[in-house]
C-alpha positions in Angstrom: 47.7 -109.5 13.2 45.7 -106.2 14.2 46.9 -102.7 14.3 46.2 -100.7 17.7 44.9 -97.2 16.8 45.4 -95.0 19.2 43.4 -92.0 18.9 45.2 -89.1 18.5 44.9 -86.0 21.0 45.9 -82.3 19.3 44.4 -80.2 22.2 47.3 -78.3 23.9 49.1 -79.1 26.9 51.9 -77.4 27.7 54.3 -74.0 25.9 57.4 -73.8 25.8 59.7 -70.8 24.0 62.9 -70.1 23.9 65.6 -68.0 22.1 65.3 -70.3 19.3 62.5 -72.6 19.4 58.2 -73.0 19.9 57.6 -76.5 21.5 54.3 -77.6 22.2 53.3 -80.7 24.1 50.0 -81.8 23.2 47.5 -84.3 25.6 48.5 -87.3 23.4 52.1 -86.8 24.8 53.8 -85.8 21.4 55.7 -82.4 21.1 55.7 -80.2 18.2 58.8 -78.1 18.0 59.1 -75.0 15.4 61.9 -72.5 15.2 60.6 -69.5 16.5 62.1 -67.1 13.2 59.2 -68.9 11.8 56.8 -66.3 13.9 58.3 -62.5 13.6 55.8 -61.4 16.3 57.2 -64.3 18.5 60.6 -63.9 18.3 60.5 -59.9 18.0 58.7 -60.2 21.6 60.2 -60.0 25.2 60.2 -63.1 27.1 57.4 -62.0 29.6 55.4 -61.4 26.1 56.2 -64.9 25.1 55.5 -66.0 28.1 52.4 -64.7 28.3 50.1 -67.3 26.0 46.8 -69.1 26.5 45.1 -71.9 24.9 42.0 -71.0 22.8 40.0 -72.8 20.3 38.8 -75.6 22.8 42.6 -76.3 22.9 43.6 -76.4 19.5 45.2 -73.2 19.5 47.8 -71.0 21.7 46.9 -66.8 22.0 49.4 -64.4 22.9 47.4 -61.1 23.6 50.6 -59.0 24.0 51.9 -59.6 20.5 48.5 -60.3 18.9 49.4 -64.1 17.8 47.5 -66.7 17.3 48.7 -70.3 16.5 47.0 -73.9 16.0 48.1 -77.3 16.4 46.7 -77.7 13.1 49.2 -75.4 11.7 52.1 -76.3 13.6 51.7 -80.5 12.7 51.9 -79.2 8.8 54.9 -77.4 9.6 53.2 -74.0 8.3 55.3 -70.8 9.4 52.9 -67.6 10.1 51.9 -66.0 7.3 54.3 -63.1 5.8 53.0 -59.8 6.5 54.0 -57.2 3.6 56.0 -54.3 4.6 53.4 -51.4 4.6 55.3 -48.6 1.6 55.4 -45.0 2.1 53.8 -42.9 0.0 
């Protein structure tokens, strides 16, 4: 008995954000969903700013140039949240 590969398509199709949650819909038809707490810029930004994306990266990735984010497919299939950015001290 043989196993059917299908080979597996990680470019971006389709955003979708909400209150709560990133969802990405890639080519192959899966959908990657992420709570948004998991990107400060993200869910700090207006809804026209998160609405305001575009893919980069030949499709790998999603740019918002309001908010200065940038996130792969890579990242989100490993289930990485964005980096945490230190709180700049006074001095």
């Amino acid at each position: 008995m043989g196993i059917l590969a299908l080979a597996a398509d990680e470019r971006v199709a389709e955003v979708d954000i909400n209150d709560d949650t990133l969802s990405v819909r890639l080519m192959d038809g899966r959908t990657i969903s992420a709570p948004l707490v998991w990107f400060p810029r993200l869910s700090h930004a207006t809804p026209e700013q998160r609405n305001n994306w575009r893919i980069i990266g030949g499709g790998y990735g999603i740019h918002w140039e309001d908010v200065d984010e940038d996130i792969s497919t890579e990242g989100l299939l490993r289930g990485a949240p964005a980096p945490h950015q230190p709180v700049a001290k006074a001095s």
